[in-house]
Backbone as numpy.savetxt, mean C-alpha at the origin, in Angstrom:
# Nx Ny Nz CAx CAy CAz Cx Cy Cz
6.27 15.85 6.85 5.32 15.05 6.09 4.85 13.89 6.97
3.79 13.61 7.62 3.19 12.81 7.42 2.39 11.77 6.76
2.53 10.44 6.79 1.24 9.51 6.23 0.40 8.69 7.09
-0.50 8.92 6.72 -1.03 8.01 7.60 -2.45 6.73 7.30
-1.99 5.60 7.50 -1.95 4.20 6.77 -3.26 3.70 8.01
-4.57 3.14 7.12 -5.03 2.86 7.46 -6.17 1.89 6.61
-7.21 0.86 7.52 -7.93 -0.04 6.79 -7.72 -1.29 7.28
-6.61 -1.41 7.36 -6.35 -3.30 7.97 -7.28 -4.00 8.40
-6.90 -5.38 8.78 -8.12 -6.06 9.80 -8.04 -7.23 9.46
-8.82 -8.01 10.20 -8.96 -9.50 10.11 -10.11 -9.79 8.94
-9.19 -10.73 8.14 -10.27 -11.41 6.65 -9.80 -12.59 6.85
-11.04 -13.32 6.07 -10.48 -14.67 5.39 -9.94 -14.93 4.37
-9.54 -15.52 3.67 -8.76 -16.07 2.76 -10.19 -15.97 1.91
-9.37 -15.31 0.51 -10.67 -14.65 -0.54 -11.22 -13.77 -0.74
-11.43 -13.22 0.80 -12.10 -11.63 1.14 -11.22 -10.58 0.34
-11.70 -9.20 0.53 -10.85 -8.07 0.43 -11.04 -7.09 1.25
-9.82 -6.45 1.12 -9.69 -5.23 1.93 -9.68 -4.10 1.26
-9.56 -2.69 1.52 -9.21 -1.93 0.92 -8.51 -0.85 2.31
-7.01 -1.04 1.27 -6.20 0.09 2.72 -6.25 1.60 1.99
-6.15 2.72 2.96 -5.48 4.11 2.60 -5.26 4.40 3.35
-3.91 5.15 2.56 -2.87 6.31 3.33 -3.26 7.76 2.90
-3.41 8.59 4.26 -3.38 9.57 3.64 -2.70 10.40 4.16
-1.93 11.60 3.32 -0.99 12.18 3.38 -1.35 13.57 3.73
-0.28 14.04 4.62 -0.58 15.61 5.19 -0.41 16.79 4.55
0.52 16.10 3.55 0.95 17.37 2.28 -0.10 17.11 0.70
-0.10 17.54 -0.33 -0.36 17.04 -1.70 1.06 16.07 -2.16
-0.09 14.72 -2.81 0.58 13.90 -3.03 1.19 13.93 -4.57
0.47 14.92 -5.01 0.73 15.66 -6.35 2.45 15.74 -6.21
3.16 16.35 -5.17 4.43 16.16 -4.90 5.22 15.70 -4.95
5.18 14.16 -4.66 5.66 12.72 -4.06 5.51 12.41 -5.86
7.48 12.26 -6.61 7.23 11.66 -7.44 6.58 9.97 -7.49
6.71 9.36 -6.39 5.80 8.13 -6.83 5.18 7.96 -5.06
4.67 6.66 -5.45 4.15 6.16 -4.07 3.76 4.94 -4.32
4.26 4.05 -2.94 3.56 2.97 -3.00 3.02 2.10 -1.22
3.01 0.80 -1.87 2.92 -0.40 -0.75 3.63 -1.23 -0.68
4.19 -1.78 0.93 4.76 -2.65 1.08 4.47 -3.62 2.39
5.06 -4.19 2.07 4.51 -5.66 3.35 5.79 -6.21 4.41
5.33 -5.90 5.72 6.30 -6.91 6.31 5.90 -8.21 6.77
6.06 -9.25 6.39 5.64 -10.66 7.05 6.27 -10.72 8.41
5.59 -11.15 9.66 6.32 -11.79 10.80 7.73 -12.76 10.30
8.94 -12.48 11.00 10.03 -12.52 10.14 10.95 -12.39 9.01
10.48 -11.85 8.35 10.58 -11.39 6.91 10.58 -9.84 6.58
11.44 -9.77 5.72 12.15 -8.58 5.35 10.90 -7.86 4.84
10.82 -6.03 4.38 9.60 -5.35 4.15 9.79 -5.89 2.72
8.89 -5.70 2.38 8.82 -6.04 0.17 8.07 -5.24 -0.42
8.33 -5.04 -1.25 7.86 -4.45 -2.59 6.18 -5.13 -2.53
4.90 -4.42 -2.41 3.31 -4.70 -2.88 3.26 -4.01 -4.29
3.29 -2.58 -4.25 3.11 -2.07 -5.67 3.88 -0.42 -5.48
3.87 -0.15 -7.06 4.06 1.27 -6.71 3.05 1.72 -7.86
3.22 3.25 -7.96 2.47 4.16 -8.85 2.99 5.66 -8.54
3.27 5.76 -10.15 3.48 7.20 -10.40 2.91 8.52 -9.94
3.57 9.53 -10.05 3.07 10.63 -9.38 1.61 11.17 -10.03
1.24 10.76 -11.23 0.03 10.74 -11.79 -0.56 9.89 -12.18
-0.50 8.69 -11.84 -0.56 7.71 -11.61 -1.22 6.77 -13.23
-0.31 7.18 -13.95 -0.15 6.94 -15.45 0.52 5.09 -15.65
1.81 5.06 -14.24 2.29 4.08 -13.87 2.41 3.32 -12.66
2.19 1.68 -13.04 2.16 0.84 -11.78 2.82 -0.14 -11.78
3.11 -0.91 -10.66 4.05 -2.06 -10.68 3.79 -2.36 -10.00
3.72 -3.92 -9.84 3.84 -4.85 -8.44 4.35 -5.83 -8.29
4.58 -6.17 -7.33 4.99 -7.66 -6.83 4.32 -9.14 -7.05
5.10 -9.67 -7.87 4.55 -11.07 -8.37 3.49 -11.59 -7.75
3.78 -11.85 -6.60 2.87 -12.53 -5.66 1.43 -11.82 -5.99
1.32 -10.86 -6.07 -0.19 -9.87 -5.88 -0.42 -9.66 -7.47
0.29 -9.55 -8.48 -0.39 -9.19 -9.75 -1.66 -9.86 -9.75
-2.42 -9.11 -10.71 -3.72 -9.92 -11.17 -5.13 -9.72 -9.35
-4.45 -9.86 -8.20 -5.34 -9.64 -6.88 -5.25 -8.32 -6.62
-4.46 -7.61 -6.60 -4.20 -6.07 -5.87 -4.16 -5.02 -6.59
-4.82 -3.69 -6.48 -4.55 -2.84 -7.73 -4.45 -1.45 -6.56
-3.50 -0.47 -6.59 -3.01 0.95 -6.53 -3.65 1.72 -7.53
-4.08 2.39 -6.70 -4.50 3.94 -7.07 -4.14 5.40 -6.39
-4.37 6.09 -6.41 -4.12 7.85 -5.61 -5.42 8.45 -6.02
-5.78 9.66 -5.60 -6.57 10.83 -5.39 -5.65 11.59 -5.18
-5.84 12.47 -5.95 -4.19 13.55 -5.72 -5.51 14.17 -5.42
-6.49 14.63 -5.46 -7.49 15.85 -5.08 -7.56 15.70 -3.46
-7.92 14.46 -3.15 -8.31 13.37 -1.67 -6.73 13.63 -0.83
-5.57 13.38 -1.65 -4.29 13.38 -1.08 -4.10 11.85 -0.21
-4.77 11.04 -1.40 -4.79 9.79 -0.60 -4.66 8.75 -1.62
-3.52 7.57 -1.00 -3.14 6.40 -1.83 -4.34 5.64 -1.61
-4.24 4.26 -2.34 -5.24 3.22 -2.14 -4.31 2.21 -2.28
-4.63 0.75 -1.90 -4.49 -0.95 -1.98 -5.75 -1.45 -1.75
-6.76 -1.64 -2.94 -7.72 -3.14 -2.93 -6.81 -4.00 -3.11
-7.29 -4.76 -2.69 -7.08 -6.43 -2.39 -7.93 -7.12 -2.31
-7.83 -7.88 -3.25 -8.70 -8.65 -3.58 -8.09 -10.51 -3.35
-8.89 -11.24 -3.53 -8.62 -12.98 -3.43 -7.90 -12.84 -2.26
-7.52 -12.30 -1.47 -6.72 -12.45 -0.18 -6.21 -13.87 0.42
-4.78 -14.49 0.28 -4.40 -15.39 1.04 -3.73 -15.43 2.21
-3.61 -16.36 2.98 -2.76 -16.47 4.22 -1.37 -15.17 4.48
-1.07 -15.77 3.34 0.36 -15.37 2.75 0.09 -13.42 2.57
-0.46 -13.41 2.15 -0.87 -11.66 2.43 -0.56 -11.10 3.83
-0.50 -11.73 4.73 -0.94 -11.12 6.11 0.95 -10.85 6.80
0.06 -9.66 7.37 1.72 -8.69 7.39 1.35 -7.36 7.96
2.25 -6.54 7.98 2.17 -5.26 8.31 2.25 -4.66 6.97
1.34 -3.67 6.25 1.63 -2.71 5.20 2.07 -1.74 5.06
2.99 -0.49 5.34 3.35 0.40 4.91 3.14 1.61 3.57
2.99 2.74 3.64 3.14 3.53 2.42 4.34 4.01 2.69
4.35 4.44 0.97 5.62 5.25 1.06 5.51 6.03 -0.04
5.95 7.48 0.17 6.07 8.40 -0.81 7.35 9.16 -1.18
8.04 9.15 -2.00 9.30 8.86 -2.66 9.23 10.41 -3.67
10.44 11.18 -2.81 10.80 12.43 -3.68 12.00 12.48 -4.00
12.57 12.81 -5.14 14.02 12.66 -5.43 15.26 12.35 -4.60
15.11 13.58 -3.38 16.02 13.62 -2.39 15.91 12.39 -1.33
14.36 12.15 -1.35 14.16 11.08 0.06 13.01 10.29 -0.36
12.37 9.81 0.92 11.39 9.22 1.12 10.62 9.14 2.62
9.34 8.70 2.86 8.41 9.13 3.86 7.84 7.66 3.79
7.58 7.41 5.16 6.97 5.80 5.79 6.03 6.54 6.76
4.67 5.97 6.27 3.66 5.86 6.90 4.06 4.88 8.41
3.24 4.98 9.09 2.99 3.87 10.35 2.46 2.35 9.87
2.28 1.89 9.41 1.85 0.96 9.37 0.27 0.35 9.50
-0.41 -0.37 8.57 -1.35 -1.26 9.20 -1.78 -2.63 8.83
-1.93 -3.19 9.93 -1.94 -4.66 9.90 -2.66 -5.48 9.30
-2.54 -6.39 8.73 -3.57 -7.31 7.51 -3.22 -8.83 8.20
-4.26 -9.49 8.43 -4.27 -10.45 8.89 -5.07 -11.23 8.24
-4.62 -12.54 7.24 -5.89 -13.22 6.40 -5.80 -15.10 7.31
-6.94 -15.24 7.33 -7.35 -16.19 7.91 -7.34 -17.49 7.25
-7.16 -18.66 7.42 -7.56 -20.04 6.06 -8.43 -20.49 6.53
């Protein structure tokens, strides 16, 4: 399985982005999937997740209300808009797609928000 995580880039503070991962298999598969963030020094975290039909979502305090997850199970591809973008956003993002037995990490891509 591959993923592969893409969109990043340099914004300002406010802007948005919109990242996707897309996956080599059907994501129809992958009981869930999500996003996560590594800050320069700082541990990876929880951005959001969403169900394998994407009926369900969750996220991380920090982003409720700015960031919303979606999928294309047809596309075989996650989403992260982002929206209001702060400083504090900027990190490395990750996907991840999560099957009973395991789980799958995209490569990464980088979000950099500006003040």
């Amino acid at each position: 399985v591959q993923l592969q995580a893409f969109g990043g880039g340099l914004v300002q503070a406010g802007g948005s982005l919109r990242l996707s991962c897309a996956s080599s298999i059907r994501i129809s598969s992958f009981t869930s999937m999500g996003w996560y963030c590594q800050a320069p020094g700082k541990q990876r975290e929880l951005v959001a997740t969403i169900s394998f039909d994407g009926s369900s979502t969750t996220y991380g305090d920090s982003v409720k209300g700015r960031f919303t997850i979606s999928r294309d199970n047809a596309e075989n591809i996650l989403y992260l808009q982002m929206s209001s973008l702060k400083p504090d956003d900027t990190g490395i993002y990750y996907c991840k797609a999560s099957r009973t037995w395991g789980a799958y990490w995209g490569q990464g891509t980088q979000v950099t928000v500006s003040s």
